[in-house]
N, C-alpha and C positions, 0 to 999 in steps of 0.2 A: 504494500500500500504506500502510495506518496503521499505528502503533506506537504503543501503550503508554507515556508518560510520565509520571511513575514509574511502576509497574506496580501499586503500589496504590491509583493515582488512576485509576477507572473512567473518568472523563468527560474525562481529557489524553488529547489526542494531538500526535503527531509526524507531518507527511504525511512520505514516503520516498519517492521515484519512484526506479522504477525505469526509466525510457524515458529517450532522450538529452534530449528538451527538458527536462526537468529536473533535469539536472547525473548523470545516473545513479549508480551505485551508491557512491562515495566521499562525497560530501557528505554523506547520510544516516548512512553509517555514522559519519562524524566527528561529528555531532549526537549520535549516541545515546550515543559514548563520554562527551560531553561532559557530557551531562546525567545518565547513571550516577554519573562522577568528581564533579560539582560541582553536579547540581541544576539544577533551574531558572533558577536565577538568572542572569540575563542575563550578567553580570558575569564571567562563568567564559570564556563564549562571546567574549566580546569580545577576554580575555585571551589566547587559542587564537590568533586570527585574526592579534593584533600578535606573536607569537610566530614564528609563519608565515610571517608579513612577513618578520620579521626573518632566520628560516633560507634566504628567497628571496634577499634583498639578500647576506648571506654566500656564496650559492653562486653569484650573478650575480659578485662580485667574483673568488670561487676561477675560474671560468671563462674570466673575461675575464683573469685573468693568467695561468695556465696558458696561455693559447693565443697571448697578447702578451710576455708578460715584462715586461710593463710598469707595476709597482705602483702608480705616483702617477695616471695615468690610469686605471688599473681601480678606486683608491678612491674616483676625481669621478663616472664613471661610475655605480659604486654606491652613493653617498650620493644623487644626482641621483635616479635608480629609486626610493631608501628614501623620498625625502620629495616626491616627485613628485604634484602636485594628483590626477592621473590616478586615483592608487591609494589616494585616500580613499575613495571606493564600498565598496573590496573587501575594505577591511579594518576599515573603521567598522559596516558593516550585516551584520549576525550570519549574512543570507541569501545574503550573497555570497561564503560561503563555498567554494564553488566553484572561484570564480576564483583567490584565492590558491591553491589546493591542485592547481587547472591549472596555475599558474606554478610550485608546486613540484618535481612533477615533470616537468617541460618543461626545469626549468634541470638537475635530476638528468639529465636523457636528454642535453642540450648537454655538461654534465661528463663523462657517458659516453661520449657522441662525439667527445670531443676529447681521451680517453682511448684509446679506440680506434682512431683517424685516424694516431697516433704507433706504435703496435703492435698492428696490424690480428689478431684471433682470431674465433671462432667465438663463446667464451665472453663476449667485451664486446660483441660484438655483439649478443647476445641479452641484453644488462643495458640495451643501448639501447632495443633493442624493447621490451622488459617495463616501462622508464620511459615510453615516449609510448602507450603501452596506456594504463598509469594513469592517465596524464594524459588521452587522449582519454575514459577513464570519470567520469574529475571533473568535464570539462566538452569536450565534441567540436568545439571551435572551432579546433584550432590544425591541420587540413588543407594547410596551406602550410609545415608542419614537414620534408620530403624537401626541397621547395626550399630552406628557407632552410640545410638542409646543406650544398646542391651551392655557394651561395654562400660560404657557410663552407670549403667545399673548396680556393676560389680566394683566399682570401683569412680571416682569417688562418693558418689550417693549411696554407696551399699544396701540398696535394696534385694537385693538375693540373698536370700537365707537358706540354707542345705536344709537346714531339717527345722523345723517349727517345735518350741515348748510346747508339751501337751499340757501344762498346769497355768497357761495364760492364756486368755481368748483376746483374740484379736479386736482392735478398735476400729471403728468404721473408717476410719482414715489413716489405718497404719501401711507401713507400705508391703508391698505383694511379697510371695514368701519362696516363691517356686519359679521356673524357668519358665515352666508352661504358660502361668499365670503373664509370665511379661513379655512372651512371645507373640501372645493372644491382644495384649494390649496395644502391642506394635502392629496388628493387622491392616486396619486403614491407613497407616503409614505405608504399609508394603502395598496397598491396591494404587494409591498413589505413585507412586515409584513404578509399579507395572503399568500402568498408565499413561505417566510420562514417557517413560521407556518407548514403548508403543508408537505413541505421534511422533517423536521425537525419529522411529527408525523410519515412516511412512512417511515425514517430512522430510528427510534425506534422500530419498529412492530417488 
């Protein structure tokens, strides 16, 4: 799909894909706000993307101490991420926009899930799902998201428990006890991910 940029420049455009191989429906729309607010000018875009950055590193750090308690290691952690060679690409080239806006909300869905893992509801649940949506609409690469849950289950959240006291009965909101239990829980995760997978191969062909 083209787009209009400005809309009183006949001959700009903006390409917008809407198919997974090209970043589907977020990246486009963050382009248009971008060049609404600030024009053309490179200059705006570039500011977005360190900004981005910046909101990833901040919530890569809120997650990693929430779930550790450990502030002097979740700030090495997240300065290491902030200035990491890796994530020059993503935040220097105005088209890689994507990527940072994948990690954006991929770290909202980990803050939500480790939100959630502490007092399991219905309603954080669905704040989970609705963050790794968006993210896989930003960009559908992150398909090993239920995994890296179940590993985050075992570690640091330790919700997996080998064997259950029989002389304490569980709280309505304590966390799951069994594998099975958290394999079950990750299922709409995984119909998502087969999903995307899906379009994603059938947008390729």
């Amino acid at each position: 799909m083209r787009v209009r940029f400005p809309p009183s420049a006949p001959d700009e455009y903006l390409e917008v894909s809407i198919i997974p191989k090209l970043g589907l429906a977020f990246g486009g729309l963050k382009a248009m706000i971008d060049v609404q607010v600030g024009g053309t000018d490179a200059g705006s875009h570039h500011v977005t993307n360190v900004l981005l950055h910046l909101v990833n590193t901040l919530l890569l750090f809120g997650f990693l101490y929430r779930c550790t308690g450990a502030a002097g290691r979740s700030v090495f952690v997240s300065a290491l991420f902030a200035v990491h060679p890796l994530h020059v690409e993503s935040v220097a080239w105005v088209t890689e926009r994507k990527d940072v806006l994948s990690t954006l909300f991929l770290l909202s869905a980990l803050r939500a899930y480790a939100i959630y893992a502490r007092r399991p509801s219905v309603g954080r649940y669905l704040i989970v799902v609705a963050c790794f949506v968006a993210s896989l609409m930003a960009k559908p690469m992150l398909v090993t998201f239920p995994l890296v849950l179940l590993l985050l289950d075992i570690w640091p959240l330790g919700r997996l428990r080998l064997c259950e006291r029989k002389d304490s009965a569980r709280q309505a909101d304590s966390p799951p006890s069994t594998w099975r239990w958290l394999v079950i829980e990750k299922l709409p995760l995984f119909i998502l991910v087969s999903a995307s997978s899906a379009v994603t191969y059938f947008a390729q062909r």
